[in-house]
PDB file with SEQRES, HELIX, SHEET and CRYST1 records, atoms N, CA, C and O in Angstrom:
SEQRES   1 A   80  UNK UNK UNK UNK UNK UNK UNK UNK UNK UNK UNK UNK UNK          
SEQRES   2 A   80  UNK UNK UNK UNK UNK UNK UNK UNK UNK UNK UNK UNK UNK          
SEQRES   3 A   80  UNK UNK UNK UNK UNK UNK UNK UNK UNK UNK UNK UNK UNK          
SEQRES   4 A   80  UNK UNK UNK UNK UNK UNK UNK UNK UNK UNK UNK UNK UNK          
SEQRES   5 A   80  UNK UNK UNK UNK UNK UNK UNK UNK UNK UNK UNK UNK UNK          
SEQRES   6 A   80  UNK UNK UNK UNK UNK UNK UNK UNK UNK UNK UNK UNK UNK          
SEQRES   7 A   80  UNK UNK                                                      
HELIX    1 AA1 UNK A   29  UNK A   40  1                                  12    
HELIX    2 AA2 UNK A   53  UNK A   56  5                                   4    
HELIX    3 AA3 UNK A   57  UNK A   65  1                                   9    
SHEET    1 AA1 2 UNK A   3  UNK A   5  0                                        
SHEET    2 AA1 2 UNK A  12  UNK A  14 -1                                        
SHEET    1 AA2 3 UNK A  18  UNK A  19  0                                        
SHEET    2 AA2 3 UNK A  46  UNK A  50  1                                        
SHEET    3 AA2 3 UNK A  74  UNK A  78  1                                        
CRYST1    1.000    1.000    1.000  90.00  90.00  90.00 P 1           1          
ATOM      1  N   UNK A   1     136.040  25.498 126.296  1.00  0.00           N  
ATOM      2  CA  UNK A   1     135.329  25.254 125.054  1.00  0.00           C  
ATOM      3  C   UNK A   1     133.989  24.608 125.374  1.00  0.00           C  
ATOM      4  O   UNK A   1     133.899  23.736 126.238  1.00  0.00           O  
ATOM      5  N   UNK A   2     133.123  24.972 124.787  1.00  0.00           N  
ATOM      6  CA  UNK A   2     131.663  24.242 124.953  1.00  0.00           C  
ATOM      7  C   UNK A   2     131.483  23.298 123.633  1.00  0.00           C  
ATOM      8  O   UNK A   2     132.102  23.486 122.586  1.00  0.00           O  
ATOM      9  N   UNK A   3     130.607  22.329 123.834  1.00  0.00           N  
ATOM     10  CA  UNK A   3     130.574  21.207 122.992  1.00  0.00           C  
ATOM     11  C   UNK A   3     129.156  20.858 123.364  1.00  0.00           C  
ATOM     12  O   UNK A   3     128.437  21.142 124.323  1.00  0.00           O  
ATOM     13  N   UNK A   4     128.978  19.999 122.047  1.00  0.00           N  
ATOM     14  CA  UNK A   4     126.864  19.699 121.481  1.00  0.00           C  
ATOM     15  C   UNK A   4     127.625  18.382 121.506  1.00  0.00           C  
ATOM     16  O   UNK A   4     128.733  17.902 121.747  1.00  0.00           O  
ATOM     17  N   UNK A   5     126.562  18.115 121.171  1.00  0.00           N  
ATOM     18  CA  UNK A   5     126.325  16.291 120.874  1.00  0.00           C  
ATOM     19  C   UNK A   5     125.690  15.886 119.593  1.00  0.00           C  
ATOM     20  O   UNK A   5     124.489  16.072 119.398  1.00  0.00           O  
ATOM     21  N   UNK A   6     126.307  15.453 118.903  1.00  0.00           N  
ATOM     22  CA  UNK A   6     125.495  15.278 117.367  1.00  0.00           C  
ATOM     23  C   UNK A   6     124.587  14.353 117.712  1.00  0.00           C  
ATOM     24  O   UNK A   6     124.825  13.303 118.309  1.00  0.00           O  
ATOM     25  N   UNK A   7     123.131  14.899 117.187  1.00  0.00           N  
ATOM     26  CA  UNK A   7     121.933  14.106 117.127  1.00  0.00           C  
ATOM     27  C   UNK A   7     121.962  12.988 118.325  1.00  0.00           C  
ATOM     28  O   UNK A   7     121.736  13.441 119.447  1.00  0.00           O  
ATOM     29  N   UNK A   8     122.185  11.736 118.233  1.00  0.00           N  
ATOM     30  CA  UNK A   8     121.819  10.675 119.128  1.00  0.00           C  
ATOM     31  C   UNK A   8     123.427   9.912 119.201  1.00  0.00           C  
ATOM     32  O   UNK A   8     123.761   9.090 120.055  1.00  0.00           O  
ATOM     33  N   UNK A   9     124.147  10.339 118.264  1.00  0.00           N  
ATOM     34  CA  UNK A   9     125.402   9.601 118.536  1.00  0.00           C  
ATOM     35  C   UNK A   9     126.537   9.618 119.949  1.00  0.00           C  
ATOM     36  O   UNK A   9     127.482   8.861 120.168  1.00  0.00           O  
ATOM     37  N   UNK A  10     126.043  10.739 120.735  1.00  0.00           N  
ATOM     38  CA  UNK A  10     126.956  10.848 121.724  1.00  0.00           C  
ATOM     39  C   UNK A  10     128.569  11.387 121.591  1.00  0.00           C  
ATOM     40  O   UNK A  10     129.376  11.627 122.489  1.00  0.00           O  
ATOM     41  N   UNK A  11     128.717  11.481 120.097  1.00  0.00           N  
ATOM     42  CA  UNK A  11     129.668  12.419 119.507  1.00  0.00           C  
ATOM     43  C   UNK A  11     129.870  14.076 120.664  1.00  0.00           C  
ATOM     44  O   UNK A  11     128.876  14.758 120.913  1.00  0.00           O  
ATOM     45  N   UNK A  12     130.809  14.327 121.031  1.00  0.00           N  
ATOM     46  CA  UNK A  12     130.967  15.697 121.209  1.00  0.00           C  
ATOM     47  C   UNK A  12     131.576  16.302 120.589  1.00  0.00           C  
ATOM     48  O   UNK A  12     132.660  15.786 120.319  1.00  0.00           O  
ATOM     49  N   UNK A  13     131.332  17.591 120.035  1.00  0.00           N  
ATOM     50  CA  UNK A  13     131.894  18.338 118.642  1.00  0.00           C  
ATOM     51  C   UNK A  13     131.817  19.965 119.467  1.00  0.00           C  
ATOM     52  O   UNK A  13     130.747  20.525 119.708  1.00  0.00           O  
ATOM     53  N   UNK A  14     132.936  20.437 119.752  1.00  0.00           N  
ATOM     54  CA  UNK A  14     133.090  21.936 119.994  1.00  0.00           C  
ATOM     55  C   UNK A  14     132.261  22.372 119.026  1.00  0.00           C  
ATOM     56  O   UNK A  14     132.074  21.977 117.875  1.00  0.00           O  
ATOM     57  N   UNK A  15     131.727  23.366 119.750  1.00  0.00           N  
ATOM     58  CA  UNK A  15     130.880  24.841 119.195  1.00  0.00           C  
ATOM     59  C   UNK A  15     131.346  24.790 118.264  1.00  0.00           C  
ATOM     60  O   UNK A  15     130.865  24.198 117.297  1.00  0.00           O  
ATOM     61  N   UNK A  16     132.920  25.674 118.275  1.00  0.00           N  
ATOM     62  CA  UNK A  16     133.354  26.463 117.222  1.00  0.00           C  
ATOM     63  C   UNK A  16     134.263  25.486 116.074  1.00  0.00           C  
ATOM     64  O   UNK A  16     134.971  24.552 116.449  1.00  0.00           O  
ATOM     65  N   UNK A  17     134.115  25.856 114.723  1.00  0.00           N  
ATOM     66  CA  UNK A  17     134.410  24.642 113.979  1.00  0.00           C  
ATOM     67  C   UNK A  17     136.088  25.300 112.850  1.00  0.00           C  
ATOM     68  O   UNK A  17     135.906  26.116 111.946  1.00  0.00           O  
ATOM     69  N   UNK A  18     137.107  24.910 113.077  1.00  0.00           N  
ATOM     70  CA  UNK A  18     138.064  25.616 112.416  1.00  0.00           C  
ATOM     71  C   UNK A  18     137.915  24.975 111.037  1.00  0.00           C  
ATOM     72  O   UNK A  18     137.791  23.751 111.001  1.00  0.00           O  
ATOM     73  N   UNK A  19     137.913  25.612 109.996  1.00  0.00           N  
ATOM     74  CA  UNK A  19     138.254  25.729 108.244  1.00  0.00           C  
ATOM     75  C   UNK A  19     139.745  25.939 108.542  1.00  0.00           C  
ATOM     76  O   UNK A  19     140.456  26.617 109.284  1.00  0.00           O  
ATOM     77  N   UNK A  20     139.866  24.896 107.464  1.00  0.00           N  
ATOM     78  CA  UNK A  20     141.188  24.481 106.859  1.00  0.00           C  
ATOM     79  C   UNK A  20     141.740  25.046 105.446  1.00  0.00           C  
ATOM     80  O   UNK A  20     142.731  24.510 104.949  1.00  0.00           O  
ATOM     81  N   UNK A  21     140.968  26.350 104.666  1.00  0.00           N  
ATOM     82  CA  UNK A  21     141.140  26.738 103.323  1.00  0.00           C  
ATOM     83  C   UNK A  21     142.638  27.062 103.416  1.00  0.00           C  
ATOM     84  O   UNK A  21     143.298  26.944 102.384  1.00  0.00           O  
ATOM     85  N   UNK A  22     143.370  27.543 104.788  1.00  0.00           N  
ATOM     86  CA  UNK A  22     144.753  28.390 104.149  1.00  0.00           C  
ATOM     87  C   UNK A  22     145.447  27.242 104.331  1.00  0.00           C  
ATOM     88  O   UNK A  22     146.647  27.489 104.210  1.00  0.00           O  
ATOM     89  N   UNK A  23     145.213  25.924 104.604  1.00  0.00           N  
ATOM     90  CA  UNK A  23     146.545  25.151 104.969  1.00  0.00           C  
ATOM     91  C   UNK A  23     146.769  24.709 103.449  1.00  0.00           C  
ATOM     92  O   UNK A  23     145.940  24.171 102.715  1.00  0.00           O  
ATOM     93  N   UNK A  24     148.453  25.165 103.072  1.00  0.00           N  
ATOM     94  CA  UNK A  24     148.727  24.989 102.042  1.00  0.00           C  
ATOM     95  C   UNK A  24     148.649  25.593 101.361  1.00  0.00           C  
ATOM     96  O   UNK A  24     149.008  25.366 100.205  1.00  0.00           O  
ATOM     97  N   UNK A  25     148.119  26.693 101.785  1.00  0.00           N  
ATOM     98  CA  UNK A  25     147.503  27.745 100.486  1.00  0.00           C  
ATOM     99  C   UNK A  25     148.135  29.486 101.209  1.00  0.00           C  
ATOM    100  O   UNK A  25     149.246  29.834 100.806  1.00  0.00           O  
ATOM    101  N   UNK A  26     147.661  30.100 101.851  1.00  0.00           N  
ATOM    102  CA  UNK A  26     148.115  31.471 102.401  1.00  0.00           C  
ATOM    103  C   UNK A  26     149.388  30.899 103.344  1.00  0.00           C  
ATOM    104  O   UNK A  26     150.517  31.380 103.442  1.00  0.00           O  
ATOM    105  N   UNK A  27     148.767  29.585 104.076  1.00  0.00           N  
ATOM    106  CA  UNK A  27     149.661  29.176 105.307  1.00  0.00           C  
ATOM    107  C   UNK A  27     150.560  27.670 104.590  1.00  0.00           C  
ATOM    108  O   UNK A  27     150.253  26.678 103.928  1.00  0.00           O  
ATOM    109  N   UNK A  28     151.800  28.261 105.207  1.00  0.00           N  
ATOM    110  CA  UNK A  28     152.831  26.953 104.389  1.00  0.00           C  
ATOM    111  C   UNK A  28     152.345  25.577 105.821  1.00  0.00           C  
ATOM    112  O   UNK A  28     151.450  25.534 106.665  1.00  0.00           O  
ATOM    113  N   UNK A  29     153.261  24.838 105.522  1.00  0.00           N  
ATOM    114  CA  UNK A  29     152.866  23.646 106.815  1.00  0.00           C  
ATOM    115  C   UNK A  29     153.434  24.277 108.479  1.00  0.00           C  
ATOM    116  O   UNK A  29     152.731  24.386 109.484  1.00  0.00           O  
ATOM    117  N   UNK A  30     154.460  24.516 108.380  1.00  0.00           N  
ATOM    118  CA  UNK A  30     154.770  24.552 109.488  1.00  0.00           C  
ATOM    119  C   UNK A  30     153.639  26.184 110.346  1.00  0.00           C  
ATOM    120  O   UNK A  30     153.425  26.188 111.559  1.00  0.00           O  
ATOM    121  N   UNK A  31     153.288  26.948 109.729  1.00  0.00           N  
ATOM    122  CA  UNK A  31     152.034  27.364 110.257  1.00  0.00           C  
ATOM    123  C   UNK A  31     150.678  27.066 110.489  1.00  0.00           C  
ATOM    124  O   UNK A  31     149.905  27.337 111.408  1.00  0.00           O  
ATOM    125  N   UNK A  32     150.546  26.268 109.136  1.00  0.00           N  
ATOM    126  CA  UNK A  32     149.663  25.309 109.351  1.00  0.00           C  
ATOM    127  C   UNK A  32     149.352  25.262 110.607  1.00  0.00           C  
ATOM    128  O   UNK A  32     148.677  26.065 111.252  1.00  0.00           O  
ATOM    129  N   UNK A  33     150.137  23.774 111.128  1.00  0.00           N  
ATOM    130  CA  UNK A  33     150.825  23.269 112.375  1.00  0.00           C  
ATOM    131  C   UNK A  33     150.850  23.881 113.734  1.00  0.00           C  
ATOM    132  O   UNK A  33     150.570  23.330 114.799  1.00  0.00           O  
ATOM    133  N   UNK A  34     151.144  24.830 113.574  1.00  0.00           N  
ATOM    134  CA  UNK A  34     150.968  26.167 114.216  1.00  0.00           C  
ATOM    135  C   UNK A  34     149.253  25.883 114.809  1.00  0.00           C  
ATOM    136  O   UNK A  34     148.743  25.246 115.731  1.00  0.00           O  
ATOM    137  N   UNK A  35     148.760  26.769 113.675  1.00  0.00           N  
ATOM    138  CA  UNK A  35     147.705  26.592 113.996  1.00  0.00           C  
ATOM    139  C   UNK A  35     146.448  25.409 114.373  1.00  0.00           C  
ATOM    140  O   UNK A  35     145.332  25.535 114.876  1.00  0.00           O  
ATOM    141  N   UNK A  36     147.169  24.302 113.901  1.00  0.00           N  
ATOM    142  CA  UNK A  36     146.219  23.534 114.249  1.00  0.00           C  
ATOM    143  C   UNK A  36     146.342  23.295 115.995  1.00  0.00           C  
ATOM    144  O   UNK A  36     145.301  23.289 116.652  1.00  0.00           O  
ATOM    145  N   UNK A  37     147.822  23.082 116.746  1.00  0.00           N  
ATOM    146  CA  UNK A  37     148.347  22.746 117.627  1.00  0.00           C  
ATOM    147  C   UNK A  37     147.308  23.797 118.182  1.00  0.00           C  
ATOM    148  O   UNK A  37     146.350  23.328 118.796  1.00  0.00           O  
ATOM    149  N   UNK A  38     147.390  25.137 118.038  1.00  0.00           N  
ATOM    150  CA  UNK A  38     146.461  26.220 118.879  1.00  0.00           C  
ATOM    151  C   UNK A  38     145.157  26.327 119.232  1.00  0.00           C  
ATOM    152  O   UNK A  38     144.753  26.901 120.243  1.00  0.00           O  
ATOM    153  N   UNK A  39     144.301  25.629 118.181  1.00  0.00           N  
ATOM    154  CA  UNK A  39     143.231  24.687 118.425  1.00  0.00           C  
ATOM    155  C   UNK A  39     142.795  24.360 119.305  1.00  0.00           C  
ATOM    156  O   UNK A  39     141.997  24.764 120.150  1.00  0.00           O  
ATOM    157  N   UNK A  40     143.790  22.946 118.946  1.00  0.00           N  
ATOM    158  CA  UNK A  40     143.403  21.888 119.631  1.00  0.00           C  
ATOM    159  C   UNK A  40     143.566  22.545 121.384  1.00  0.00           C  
ATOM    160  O   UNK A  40     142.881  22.329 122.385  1.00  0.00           O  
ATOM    161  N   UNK A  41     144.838  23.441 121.151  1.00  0.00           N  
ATOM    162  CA  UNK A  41     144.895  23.476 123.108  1.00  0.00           C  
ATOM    163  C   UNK A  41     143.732  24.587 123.525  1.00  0.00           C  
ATOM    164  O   UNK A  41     143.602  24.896 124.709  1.00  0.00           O  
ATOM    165  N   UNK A  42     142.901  25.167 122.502  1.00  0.00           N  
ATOM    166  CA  UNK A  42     141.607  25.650 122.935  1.00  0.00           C  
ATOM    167  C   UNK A  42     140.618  24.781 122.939  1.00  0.00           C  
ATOM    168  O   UNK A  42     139.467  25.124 123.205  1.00  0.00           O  
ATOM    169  N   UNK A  43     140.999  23.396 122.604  1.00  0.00           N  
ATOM    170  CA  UNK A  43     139.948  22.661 122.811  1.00  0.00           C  
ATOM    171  C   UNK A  43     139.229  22.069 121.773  1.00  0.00           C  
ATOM    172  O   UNK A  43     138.579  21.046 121.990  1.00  0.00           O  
ATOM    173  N   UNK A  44     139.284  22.809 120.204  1.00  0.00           N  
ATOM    174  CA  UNK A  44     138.630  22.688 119.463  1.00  0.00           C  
ATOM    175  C   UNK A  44     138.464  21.275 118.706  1.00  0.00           C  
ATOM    176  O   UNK A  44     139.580  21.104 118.217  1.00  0.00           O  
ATOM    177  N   UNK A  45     138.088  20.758 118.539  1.00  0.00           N  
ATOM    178  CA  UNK A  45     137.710  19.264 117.604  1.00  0.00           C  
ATOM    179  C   UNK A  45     136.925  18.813 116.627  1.00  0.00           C  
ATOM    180  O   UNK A  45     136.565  17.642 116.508  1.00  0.00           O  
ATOM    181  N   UNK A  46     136.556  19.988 115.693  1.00  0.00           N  
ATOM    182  CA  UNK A  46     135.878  19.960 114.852  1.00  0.00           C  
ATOM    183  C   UNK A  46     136.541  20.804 113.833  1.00  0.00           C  
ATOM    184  O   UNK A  46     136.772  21.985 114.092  1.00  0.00           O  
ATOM    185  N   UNK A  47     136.936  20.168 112.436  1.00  0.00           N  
ATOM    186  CA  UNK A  47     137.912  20.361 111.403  1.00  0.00           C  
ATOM    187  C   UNK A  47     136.951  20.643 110.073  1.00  0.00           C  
ATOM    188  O   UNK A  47     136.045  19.853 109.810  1.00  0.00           O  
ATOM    189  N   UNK A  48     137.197  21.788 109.268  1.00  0.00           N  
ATOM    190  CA  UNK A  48     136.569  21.713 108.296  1.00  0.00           C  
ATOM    191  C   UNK A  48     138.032  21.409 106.911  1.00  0.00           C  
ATOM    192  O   UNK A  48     139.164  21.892 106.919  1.00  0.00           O  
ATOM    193  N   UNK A  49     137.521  20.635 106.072  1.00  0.00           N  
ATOM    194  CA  UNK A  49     138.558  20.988 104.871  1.00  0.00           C  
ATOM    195  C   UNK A  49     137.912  20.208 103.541  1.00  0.00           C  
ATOM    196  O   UNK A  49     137.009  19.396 103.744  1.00  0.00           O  
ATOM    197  N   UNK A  50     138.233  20.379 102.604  1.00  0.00           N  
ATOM    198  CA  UNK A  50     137.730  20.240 101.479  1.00  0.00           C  
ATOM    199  C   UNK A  50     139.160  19.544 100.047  1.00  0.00           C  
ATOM    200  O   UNK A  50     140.383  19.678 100.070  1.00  0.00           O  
ATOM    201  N   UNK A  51     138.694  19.183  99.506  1.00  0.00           N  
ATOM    202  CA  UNK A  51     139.444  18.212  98.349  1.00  0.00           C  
ATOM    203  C   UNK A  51     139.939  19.706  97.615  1.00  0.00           C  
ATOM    204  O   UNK A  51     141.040  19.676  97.065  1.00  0.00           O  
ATOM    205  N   UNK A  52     139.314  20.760  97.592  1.00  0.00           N  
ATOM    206  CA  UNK A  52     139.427  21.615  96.800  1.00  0.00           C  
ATOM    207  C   UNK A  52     140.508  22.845  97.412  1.00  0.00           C  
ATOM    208  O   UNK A  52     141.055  23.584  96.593  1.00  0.00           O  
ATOM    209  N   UNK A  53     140.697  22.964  98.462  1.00  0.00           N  
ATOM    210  CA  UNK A  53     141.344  24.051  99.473  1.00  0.00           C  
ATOM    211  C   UNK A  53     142.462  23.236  98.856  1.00  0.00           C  
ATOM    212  O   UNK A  53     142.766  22.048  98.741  1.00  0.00           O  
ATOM    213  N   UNK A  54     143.191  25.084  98.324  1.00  0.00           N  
ATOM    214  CA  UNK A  54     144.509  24.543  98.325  1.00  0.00           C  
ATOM    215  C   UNK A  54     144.938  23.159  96.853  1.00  0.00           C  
ATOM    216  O   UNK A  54     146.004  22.600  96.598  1.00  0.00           O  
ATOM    217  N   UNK A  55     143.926  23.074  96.369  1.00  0.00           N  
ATOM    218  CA  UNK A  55     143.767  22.052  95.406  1.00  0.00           C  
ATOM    219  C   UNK A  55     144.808  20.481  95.826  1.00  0.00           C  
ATOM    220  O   UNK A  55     145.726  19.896  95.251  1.00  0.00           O  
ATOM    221  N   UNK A  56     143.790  20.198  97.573  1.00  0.00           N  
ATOM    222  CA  UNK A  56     143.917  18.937  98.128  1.00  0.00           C  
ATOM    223  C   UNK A  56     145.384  19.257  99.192  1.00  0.00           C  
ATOM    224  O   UNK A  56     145.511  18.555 100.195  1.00  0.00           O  
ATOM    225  N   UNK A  57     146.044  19.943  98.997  1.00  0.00           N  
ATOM    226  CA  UNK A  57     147.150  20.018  99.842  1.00  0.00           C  
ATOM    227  C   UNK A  57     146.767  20.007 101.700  1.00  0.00           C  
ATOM    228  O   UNK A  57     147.342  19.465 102.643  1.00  0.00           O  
ATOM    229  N   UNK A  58     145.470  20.925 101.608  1.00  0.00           N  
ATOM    230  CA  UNK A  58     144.927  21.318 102.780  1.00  0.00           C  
ATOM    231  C   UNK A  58     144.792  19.602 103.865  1.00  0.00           C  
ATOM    232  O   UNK A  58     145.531  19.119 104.723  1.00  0.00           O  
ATOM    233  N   UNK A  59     143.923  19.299 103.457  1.00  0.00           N  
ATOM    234  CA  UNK A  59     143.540  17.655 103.738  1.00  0.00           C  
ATOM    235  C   UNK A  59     144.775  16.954 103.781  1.00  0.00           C  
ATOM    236  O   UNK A  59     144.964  16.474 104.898  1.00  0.00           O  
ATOM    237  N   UNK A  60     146.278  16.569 102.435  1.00  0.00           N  
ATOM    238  CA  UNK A  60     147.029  16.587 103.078  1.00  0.00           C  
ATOM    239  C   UNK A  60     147.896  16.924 104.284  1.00  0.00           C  
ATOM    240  O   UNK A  60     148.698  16.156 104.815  1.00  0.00           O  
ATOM    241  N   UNK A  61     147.608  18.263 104.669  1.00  0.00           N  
ATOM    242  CA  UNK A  61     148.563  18.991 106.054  1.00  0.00           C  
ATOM    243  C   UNK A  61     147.495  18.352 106.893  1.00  0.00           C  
ATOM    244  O   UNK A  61     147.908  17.362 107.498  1.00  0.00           O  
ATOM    245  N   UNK A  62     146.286  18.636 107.083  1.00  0.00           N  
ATOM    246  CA  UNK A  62     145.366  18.195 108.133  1.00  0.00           C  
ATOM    247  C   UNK A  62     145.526  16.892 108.711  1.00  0.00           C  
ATOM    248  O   UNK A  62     145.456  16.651 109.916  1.00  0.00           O  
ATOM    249  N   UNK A  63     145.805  15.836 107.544  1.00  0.00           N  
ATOM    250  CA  UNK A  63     145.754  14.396 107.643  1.00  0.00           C  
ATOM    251  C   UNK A  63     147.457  13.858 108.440  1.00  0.00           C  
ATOM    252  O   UNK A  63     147.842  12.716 108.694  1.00  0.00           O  
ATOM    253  N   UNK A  64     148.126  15.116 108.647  1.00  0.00           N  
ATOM    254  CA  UNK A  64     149.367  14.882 109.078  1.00  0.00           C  
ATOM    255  C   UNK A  64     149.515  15.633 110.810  1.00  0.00           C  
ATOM    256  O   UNK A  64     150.286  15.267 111.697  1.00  0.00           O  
ATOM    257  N   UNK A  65     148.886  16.330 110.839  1.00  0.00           N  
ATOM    258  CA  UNK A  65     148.113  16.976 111.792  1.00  0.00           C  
ATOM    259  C   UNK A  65     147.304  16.261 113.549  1.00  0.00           C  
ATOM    260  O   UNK A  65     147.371  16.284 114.778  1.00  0.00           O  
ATOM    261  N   UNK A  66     146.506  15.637 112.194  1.00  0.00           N  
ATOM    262  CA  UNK A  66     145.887  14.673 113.126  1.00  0.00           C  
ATOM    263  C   UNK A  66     146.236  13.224 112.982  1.00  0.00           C  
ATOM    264  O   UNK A  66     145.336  12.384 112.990  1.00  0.00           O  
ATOM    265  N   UNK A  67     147.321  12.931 112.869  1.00  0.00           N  
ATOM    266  CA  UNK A  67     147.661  11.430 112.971  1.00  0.00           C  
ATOM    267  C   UNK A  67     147.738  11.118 114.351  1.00  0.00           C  
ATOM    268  O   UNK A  67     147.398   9.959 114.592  1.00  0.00           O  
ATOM    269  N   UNK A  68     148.035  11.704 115.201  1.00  0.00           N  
ATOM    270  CA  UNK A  68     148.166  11.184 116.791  1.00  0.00           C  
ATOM    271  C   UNK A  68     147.000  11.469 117.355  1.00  0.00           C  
ATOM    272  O   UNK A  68     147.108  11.071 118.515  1.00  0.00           O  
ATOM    273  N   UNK A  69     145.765  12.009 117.174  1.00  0.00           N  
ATOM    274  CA  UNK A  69     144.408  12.345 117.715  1.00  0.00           C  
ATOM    275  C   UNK A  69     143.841  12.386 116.259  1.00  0.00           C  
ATOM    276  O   UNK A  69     143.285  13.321 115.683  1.00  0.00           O  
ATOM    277  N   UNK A  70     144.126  11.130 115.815  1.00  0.00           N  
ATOM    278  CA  UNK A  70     142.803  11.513 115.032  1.00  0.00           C  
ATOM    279  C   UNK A  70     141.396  10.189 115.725  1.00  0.00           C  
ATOM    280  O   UNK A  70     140.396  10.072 115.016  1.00  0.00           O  
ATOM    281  N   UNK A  71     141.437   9.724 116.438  1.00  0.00           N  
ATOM    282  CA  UNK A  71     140.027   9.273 117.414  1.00  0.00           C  
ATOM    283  C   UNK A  71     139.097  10.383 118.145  1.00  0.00           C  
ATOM    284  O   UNK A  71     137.928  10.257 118.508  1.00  0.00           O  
ATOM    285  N   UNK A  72     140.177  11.799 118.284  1.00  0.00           N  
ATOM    286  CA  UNK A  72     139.655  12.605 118.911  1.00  0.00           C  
ATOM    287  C   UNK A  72     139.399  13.858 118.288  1.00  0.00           C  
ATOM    288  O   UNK A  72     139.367  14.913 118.922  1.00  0.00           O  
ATOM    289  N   UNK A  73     139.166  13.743 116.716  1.00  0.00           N  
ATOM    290  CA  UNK A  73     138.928  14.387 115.824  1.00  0.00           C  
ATOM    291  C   UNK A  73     137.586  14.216 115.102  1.00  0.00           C  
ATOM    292  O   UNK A  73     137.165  13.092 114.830  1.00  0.00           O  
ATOM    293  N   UNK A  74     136.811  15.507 114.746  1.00  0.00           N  
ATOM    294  CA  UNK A  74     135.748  15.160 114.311  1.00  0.00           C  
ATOM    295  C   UNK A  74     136.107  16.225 113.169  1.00  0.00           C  
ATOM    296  O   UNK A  74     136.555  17.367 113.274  1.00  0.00           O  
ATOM    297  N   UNK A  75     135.754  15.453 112.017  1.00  0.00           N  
ATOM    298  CA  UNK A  75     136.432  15.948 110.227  1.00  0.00           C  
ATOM    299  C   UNK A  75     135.090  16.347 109.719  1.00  0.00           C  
ATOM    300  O   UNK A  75     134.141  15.604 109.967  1.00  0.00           O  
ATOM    301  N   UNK A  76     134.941  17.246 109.155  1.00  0.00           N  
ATOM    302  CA  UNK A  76     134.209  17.331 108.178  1.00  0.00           C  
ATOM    303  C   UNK A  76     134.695  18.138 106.549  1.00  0.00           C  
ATOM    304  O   UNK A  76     135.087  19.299 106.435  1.00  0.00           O  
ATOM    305  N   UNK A  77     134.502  17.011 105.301  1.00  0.00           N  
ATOM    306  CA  UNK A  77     135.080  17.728 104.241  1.00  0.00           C  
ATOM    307  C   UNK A  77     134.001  17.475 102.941  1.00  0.00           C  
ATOM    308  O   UNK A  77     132.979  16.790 102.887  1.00  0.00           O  
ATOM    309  N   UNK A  78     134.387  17.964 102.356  1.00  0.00           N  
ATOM    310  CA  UNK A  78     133.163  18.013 100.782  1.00  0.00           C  
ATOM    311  C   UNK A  78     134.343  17.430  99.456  1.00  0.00           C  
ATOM    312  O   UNK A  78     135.396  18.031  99.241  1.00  0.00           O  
ATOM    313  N   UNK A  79     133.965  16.323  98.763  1.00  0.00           N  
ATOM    314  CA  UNK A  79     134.504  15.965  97.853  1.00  0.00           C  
ATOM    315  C   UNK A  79     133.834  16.847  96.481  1.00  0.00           C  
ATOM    316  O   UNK A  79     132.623  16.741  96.290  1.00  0.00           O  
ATOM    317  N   UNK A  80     134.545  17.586  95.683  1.00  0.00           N  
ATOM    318  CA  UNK A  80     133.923  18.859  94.514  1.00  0.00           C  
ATOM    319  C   UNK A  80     133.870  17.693  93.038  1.00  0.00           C  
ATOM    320  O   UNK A  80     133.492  18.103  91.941  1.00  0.00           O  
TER     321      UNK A  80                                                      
END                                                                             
């Protein structure tokens, strides 16, 4: 996986950024899960999800997701 550096913070954030719209929504949890686990072992660390995916469920599965790495998680979500 390749990784930037946000601006001056020294943050490293993989390239590629996974959306969270099906967790909870197309994808039940335990695929979810699935997928997040597959991710992460590509490396990935940059999470998209939103209050609105899934109408909040998404952010729930995510927030369960990353309880054991979430220091090594970089979130990004939009409150609607």
């Amino acid at each position: 996986m390749n990784y930037r550096t946000v601006g001056k913070t020294g943050i490293q954030v993989s390239s590629l950024c996974f959306g969270t719209m099906s967790f909870g929504a197309n994808a039940d949890v335990e695929t979810s899960k699935a997928m997040f686990k597959r991710c992460r072992e590509a490396g990935i660390n940059f999470f998209d999800t939103a209050n609105v995916y899934a109408g909040g469920r998404s952010e729930e599965i995510l927030g369960d997701c990353i309880a054991d790495c979430r220091n090594e998680i970089i979130l990004a979500t939009v409150e609607d």
